[in-house]
C-alpha positions as MATLAB code, in Angstrom:
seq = 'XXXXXXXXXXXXXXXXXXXXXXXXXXXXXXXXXXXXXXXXXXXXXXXXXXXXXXXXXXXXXXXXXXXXXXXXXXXXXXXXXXXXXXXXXXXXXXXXXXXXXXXXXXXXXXXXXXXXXXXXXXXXXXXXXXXXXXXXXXXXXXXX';
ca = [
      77.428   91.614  103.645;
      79.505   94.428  101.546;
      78.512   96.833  104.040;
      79.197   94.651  107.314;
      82.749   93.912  105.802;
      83.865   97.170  104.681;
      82.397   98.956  107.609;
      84.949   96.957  110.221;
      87.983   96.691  107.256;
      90.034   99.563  108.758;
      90.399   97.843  112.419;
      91.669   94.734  111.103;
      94.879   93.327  110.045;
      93.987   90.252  108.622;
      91.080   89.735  106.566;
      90.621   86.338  105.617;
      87.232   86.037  102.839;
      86.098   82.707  102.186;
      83.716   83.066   99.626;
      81.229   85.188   97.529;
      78.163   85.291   99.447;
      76.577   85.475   95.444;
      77.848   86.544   92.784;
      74.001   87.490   91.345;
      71.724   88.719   92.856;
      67.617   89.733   91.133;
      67.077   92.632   89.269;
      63.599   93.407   91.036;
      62.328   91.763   94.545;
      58.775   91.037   94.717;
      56.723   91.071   98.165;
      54.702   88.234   98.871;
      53.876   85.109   96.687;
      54.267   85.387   93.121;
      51.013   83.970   91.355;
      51.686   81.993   88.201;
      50.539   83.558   85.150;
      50.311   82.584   80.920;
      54.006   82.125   79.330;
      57.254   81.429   80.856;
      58.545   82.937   84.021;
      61.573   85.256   82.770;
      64.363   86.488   85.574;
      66.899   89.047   85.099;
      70.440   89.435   87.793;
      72.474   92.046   88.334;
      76.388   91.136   89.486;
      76.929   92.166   93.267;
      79.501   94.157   94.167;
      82.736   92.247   95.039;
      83.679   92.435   98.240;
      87.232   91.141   97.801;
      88.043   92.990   94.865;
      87.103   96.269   96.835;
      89.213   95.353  100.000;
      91.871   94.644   97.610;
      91.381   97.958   96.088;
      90.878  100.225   99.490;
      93.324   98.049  101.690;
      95.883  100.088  103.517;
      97.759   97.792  105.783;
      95.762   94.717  106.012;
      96.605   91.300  104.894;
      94.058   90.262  102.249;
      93.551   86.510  102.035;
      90.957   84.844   99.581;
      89.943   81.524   97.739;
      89.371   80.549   94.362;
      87.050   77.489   94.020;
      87.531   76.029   90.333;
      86.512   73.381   88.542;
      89.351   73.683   85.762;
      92.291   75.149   85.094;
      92.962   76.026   89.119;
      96.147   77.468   89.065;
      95.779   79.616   85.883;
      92.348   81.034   87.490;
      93.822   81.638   91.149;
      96.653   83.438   89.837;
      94.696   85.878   88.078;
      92.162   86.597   90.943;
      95.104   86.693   92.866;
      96.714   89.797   90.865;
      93.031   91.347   89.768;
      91.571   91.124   93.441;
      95.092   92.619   94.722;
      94.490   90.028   97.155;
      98.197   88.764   99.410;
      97.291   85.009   99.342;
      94.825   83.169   96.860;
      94.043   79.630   98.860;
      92.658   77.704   95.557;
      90.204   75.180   96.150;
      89.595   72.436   92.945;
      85.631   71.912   93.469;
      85.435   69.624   90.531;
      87.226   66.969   92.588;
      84.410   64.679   94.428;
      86.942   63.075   96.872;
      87.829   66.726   98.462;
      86.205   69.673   98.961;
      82.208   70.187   98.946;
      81.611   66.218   98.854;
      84.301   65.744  101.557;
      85.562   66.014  104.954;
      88.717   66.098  103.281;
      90.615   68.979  101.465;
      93.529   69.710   99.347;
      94.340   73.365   98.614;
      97.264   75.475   96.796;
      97.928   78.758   98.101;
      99.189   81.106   95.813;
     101.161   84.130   97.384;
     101.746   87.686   95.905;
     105.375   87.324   95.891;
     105.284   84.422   93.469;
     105.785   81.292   96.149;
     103.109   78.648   96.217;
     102.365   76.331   99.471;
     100.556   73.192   98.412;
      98.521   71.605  101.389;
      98.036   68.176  100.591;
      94.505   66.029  101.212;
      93.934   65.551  105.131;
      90.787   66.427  107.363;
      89.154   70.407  106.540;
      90.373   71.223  110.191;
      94.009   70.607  109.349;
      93.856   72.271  106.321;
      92.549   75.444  108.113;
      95.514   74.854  110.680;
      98.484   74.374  107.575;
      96.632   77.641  106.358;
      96.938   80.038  109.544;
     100.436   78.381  110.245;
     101.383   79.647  106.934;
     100.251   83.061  107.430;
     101.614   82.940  111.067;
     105.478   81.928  110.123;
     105.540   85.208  107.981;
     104.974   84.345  104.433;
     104.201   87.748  102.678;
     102.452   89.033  106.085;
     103.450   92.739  106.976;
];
């Protein structure tokens, strides 16, 4: 995925990432079927490279828009990916809430913007939350 991404980054003015594809990924891949053997079965991840954080970090004109999917303090946690990934909008998504989000055809989402202005999209269907999104983007706010 890191490759497909930052292969196409330069022809694109909006890049809009809407999640980690993993965040771990194993240490050593095994071919074929792993036979069960005497003790306990130990495995060991390395972190994946972060694709936002690296378009954040190599961006030249595009808009960089990502999501923050927390269970707790949501606000607190988008800001800071918002200033570490050097992203323009953080869109932050409270997972830990069973009536929106995963569970739900519903969602509620705060975007954060560089600039310091928030938009909060209340609960309605995911479709019109995508819509309030790209409307937001479209009428300007912090887009070059």
């Amino acid at each position: 995925m890191f490759q497909a991404v930052t292969d196409r980054m330069d022809d694109q003015d909006i890049i809009i990432k809407a999640a980690a594809v993993a965040d771990y990924t194993p240490e050593k891949f095994i071919e074929g079927k792993m036979k069960k053997q005497e003790g306990d079965l130990n495995l060991s991840f390395k972190r994946t490279t972060d694709i936002l954080k690296y378009l954040g970090e190599h961006k030249t004109h595009q808009y960089l828009l990502g999501f923050a999917a927390e269970t707790e303090q949501v606000a607190m946690y988008a800001k800071g990916k918002l200033e570490k990934k050097n992203a323009d909008v953080i869109i932050a998504n409270n997972v830990g809430d069973r009536s929106i989000g995963f569970q739900s055809t519903d969602n509620e989402v705060e975007m954060f913007f560089k600039d310091g202005t928030t938009k909060n999209i209340k609960k309605m269907p995911k479709i019109d939350v995508a819509h309030e999104i790209l409307t937001a983007i479209k009428k300007g706010q912090n887009v070059r």
